[in-house]
C-alpha positions in Angstrom: 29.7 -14.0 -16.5 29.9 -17.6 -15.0 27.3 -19.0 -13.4 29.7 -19.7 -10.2 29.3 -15.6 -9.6 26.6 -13.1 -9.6 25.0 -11.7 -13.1 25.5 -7.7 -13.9 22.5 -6.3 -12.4 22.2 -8.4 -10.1 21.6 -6.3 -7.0 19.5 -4.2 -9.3 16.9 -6.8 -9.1 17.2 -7.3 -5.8 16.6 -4.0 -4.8 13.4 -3.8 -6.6 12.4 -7.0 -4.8 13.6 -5.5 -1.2 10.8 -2.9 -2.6 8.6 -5.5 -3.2 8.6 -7.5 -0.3 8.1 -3.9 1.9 4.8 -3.4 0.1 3.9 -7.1 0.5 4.3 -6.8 4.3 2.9 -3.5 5.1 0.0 -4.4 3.3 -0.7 -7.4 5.5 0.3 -5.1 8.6 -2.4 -2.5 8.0 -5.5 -4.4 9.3 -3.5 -5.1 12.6 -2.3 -1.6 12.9 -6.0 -0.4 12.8 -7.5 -3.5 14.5 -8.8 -1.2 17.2 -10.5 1.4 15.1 -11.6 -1.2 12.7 -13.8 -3.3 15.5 -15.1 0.1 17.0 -16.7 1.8 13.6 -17.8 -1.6 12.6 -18.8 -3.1 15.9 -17.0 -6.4 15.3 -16.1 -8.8 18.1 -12.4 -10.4 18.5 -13.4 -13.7 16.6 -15.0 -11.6 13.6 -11.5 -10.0 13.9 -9.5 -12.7 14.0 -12.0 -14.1 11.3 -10.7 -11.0 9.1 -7.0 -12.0 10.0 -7.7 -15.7 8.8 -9.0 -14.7 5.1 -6.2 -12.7 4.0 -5.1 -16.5 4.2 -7.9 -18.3 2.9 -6.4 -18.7 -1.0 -3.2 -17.9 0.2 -1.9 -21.2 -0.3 -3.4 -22.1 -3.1 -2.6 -19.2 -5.2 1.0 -19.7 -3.7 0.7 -23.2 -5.2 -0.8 -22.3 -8.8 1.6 -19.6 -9.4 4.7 -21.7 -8.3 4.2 -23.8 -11.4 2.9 -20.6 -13.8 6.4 -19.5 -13.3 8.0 -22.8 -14.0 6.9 -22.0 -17.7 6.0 -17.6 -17.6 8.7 -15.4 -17.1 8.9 -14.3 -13.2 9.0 -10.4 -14.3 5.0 -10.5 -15.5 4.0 -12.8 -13.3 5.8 -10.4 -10.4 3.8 -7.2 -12.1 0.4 -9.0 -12.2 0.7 -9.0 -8.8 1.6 -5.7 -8.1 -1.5 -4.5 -9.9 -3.4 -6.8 -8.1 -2.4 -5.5 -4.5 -3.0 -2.1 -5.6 -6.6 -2.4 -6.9 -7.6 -4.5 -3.5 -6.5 -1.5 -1.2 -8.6 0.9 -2.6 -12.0 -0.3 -1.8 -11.3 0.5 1.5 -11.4 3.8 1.0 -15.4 4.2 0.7 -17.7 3.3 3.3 -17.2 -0.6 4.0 -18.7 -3.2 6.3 -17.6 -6.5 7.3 -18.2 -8.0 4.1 -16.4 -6.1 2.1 -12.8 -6.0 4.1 -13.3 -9.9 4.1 -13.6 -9.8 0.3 -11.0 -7.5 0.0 -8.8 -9.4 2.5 -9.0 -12.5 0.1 -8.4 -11.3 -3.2 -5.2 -9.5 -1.4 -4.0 -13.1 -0.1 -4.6 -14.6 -3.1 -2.6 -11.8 -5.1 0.5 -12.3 -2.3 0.5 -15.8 -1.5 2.9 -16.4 -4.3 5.1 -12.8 -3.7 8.1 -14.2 -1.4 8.7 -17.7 -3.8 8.8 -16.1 -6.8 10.3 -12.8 -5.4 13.0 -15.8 -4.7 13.0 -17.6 -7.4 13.3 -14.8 -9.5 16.3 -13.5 -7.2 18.2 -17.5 -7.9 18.5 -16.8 -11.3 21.0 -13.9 -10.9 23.1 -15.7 -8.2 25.1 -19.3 -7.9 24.0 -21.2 -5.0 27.0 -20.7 -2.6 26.1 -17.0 -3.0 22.2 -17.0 -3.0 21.6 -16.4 1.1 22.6 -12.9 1.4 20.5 -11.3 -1.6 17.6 -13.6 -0.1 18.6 -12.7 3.6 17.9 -8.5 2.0 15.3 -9.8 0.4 13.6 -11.4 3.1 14.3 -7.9 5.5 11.5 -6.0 2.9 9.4 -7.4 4.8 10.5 -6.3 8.3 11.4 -2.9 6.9 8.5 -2.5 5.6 6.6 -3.2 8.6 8.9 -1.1 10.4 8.5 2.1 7.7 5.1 1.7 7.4 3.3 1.0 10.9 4.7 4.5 12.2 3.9 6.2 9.1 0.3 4.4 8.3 -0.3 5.0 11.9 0.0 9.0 11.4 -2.1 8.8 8.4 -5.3 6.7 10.7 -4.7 9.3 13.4 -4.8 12.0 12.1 -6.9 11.2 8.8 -8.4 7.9 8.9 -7.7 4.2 8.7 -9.4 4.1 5.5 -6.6 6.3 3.8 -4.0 4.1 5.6 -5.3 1.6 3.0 -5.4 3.6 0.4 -1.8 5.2 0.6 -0.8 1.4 0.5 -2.7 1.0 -3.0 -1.0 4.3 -4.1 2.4 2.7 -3.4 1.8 -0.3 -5.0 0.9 1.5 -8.2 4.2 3.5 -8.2 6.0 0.3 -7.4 4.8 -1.1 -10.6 5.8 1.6 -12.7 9.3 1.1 -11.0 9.3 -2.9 -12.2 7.8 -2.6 -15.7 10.8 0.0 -16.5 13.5 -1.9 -14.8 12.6 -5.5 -14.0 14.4 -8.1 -16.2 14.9 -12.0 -15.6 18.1 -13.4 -14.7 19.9 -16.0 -17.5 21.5 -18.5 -14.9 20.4 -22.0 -16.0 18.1 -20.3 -19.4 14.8 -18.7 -19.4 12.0 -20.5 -17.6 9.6 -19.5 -20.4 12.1 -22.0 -23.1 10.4 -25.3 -22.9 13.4 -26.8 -24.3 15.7 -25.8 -21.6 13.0 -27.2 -19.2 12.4 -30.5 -20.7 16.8 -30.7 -21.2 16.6 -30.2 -17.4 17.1 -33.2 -15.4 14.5 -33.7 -12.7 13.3 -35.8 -9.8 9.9 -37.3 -9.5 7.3 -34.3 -7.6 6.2 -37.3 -4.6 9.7 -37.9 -4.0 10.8 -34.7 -3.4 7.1 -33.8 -1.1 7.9 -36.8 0.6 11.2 -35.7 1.3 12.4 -35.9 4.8 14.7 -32.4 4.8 11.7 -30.7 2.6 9.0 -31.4 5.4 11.1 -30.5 7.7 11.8 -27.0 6.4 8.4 -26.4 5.7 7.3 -27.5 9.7 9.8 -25.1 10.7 8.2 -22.5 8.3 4.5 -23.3 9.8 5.6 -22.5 13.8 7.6 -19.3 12.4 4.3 -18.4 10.5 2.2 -18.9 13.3 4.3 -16.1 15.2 3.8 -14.2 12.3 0.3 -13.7 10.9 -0.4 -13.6 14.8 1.2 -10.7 15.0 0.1 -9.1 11.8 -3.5 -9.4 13.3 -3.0 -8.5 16.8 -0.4 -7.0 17.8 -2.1 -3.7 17.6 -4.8 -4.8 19.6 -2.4 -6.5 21.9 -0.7 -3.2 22.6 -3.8 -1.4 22.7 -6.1 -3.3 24.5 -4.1 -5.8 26.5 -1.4 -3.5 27.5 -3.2 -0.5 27.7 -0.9 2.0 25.4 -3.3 4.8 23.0 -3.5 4.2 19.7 -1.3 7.4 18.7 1.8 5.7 20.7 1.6 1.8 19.1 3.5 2.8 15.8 7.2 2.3 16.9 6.2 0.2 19.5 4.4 -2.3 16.5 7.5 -1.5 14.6 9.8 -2.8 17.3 9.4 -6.8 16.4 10.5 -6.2 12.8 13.2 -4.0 13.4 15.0 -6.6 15.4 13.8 -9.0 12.8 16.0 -7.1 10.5 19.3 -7.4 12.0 18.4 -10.7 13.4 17.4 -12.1 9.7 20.5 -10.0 8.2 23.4 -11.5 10.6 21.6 -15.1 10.6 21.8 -15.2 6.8 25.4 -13.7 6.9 26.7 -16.0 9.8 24.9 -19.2 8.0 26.9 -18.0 4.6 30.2 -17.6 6.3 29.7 -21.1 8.2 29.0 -22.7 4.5 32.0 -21.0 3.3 34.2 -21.7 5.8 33.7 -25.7 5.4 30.9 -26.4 7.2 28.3 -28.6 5.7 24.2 -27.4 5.7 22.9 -29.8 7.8 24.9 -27.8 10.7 25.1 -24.0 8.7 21.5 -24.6 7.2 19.4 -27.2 8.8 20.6 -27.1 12.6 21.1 -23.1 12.9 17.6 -22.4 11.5 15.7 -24.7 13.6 17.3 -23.8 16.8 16.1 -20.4 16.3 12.5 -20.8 15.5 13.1 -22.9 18.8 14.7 -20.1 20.4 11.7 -17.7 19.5 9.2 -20.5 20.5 10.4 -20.5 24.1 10.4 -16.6 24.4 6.2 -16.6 24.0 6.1 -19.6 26.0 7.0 -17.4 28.9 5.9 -13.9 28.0 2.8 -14.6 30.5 5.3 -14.9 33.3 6.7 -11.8 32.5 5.7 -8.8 35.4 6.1 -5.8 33.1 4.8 -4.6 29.8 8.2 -3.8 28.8 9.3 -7.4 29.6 6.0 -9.0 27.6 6.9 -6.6 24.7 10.8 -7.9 24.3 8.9 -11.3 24.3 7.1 -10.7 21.4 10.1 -8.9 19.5 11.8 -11.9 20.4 9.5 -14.5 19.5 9.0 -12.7 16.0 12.2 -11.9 15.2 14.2 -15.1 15.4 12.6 -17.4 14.0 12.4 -15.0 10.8 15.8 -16.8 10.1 13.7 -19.5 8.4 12.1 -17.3 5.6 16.0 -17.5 4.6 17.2 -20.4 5.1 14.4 -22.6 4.2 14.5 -21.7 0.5 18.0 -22.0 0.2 17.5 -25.6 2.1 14.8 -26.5 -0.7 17.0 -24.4 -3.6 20.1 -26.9 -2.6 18.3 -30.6 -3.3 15.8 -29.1 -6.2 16.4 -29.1 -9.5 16.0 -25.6 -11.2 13.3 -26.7 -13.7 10.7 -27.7 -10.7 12.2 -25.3 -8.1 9.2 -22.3 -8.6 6.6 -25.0 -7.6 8.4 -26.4 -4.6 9.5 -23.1 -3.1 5.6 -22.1 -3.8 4.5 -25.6 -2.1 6.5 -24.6 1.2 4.9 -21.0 1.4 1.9 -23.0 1.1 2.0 -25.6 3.7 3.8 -22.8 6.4 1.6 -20.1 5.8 -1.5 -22.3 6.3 -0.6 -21.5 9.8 -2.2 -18.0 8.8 -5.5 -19.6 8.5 -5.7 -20.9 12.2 -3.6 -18.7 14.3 -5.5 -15.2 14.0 -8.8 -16.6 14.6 -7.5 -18.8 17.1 -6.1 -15.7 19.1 -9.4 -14.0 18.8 -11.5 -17.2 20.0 -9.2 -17.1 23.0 -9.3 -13.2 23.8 -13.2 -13.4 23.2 -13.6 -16.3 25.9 -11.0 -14.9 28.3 -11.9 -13.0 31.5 -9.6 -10.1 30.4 -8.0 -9.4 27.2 -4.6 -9.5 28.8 -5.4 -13.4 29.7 -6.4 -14.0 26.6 -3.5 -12.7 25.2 -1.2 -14.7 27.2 -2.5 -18.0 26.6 -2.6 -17.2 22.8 1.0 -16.2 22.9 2.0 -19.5 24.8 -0.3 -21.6 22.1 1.9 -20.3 19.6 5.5 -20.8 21.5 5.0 -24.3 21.7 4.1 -24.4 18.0 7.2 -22.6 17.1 8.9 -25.1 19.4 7.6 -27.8 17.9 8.4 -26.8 14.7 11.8 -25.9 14.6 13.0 -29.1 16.7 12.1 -31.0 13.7 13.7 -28.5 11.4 16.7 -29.0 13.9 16.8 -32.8 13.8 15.6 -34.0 10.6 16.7 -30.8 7.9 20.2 -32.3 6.1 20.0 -31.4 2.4 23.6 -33.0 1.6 22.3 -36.4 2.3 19.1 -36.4 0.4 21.3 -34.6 -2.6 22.6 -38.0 -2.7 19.3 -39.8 -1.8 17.1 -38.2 -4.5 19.9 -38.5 -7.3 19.1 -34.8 -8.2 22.1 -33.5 -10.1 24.3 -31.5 -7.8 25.5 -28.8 -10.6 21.3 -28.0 -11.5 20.7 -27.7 -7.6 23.5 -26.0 -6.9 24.7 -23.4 -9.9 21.1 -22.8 -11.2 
């Protein structure tokens, strides 16, 4: 097969990674979904909450950072296992009496284990597809994570109703062990560009020094825009349970769909973008407008919709704000690789794809205890909610506009003198 198409299999592997990314996110949904129940049998406040929320992110970043560069060298199919395994074995824990302690713990060996899941997930995916035909399998890719949020907060919900949340938890590691079983039978590596594990092919590969390329105007950009969409996200991983729940008033037994709501719209939101930002590339127009200027415009978008969810009179109203402010600026989880895929050369592409998830999800580290800080110190839980969510809008605001103005990967092609074959066809 050339390398201007997509390999036999292809899709194969991309299914498996759709998989992936569903367990990856309803794992980090759980805690939210049972926020309530959690902070009653353990008697927790909303800062210890939001404390819980913040160390799922604590080595996060790091681990995101590590792994980027393990797979410049290790074959992404054992490095993608090793994680599987690893989310598995931190789920079940919780199914034995637990204090505070001990959901922390488990909370930060989970981060740790998915920090690196969606730039490898991706990196993995690149090798199988040319660049002008990389954003749809990483637009499906990128939905595993709303689908699973939206499959698995009305299902894990039933399960803590009617059983307990500490089998919610322990269905997820259940999952996760079948999904490995799945990967070691049909995962394989993708050939564009050679094996990442030949050293030759690696030190053949021409490259661009690592401070240029962090220093990179189009590459901070992409990853600000990732930090205000992340925000919005680990925000509502933590609270929006509680949100519904406490600020809103609904019972616990109703929030499933309701939680699910956000990443359904996500789904078709993320799935069109990536489509409509394809077909703009393919139809002539450059990625500074189909790439850089389309993604920040809608973390912008979904930055202004929580800056006015306060002023909203009705639940319903504050809910479609949320959805809104969630599901837009998911475009970026898209869009920002491919940015970053388009000036990078293959053989250092794992650890700057990894770099990015690191600097945007640091936002996980501030915005769920930030949230509960707020709620704790508010007169209601409702105002606290609604100056959290308005924090976080002009974060996302902020964020995109400078994805919007400064993201333009065709000129810093140029600029960095990174061969435009290895950054495009690998």
């Amino acid at each position: 097969m050339s390398e201007q198409g997509t390999q036999k299999g292809g899709w194969t592997i991309v299914v498996l990674l759709f998989l992936f990314m569903v367990i990856n996110f309803a794992d980090k949904a759980v805690v939210g979904l049972a926020a309530v129940p959690i902070m009653a049998e353990l008697h927790l406040t909303p800062k210890q909450f939001g404390l819980i929320g913040s160390a799922f992110f604590l080595l996060f970043s790091f681990s995101a950072v590590v792994t980027g560069f393990v797979v410049n060298r290790v074959q992404t199919r054992w490095v993608l296992l090793a994680m599987g395994l690893v989310w598995a074995a931190t789920q079940f824990p919780m199914l034995g009496t637990v204090g505070f302690a001990t959901i922390v713990a488990s909370r930060i060996a989970l981060g740790a284990g998915e920090g690196p899941a969606y730039p490898v997930a991706i990196h993995a995916t690149y090798k199988w597809f040319s660049n002008e035909l990389r954003t749809l399998p990483t637009a499906v890719i990128a939905q595993g994570g709303g689908v699973g949020i939206m499959i698995a907060l009305p299902s894990l919900n039933w399960v803590l109703v009617h059983y307990s949340w500490h089998w919610a938890f322990g269905v997820l590691g259940i999952v996760g062990l079948l999904w490995c079983v799945a990967w070691l039978a049909l995962g394989r590596e993708g050939a564009l560009a050679g094996s990442p594990a030949s050293g030759a092919a690696i030190a053949a590969a021409p490259q661009v020094p690592y401070l240029r390329l962090l220093l990179n105007p189009t590459i901070i950009a992409s990853w600000c825009a990732n930090f205000g969409a992340y925000w919005g996200l680990s925000q509502a991983l933590t609270w929006q349970g509680a949100f519904l729940v406490k600020g809103l008033g609904f019972p616990q037994g109703g929030i499933g769909l309701l939680a699910a709501l956000p990443a359904f719209v996500a789904v078709v939101a993320v799935v069109v973008g990536g489509w409509l930002s394809q077909a703009l590339q393919q139809r002539g127009l450059g990625t500074r407008l189909s790439r850089g200027i389309f993604a920040g415009s809608w973390v912008m978008a979904g930055g202004f919709a929580l800056v006015v969810l306060p002023y909203m009179p009705t639940a319903a109203l504050k809910i479609a704000m949320t959805i809104i402010g969630v599901a837009l600026p998911s475009i970026i989880y898209v869009i920002g690789p491919a940015v970053v895929g388009e000036i990078t050369p293959v053989a250092q592409r794992g650890a700057i794809l990894a770099i990015g998830t690191a600097v945007g999800s640091s936002a996980g580290l501030l915005a769920p205890y930030v949230m509960g800080s707020i709620i704790e110190n508010a007169a209601t839980p409702l105002a606290g909610f609604n100056t959290g969510f308005s924090i976080c809008g002009l974060v996302m605001v902020l964020g995109g506009a400078i994805g919007a103005v400064l993201m333009h990967p065709e000129r810093e092609v140029e600029r960095l003198g990174s061969p435009l074959p290895a950054a495009q066809h690998a």
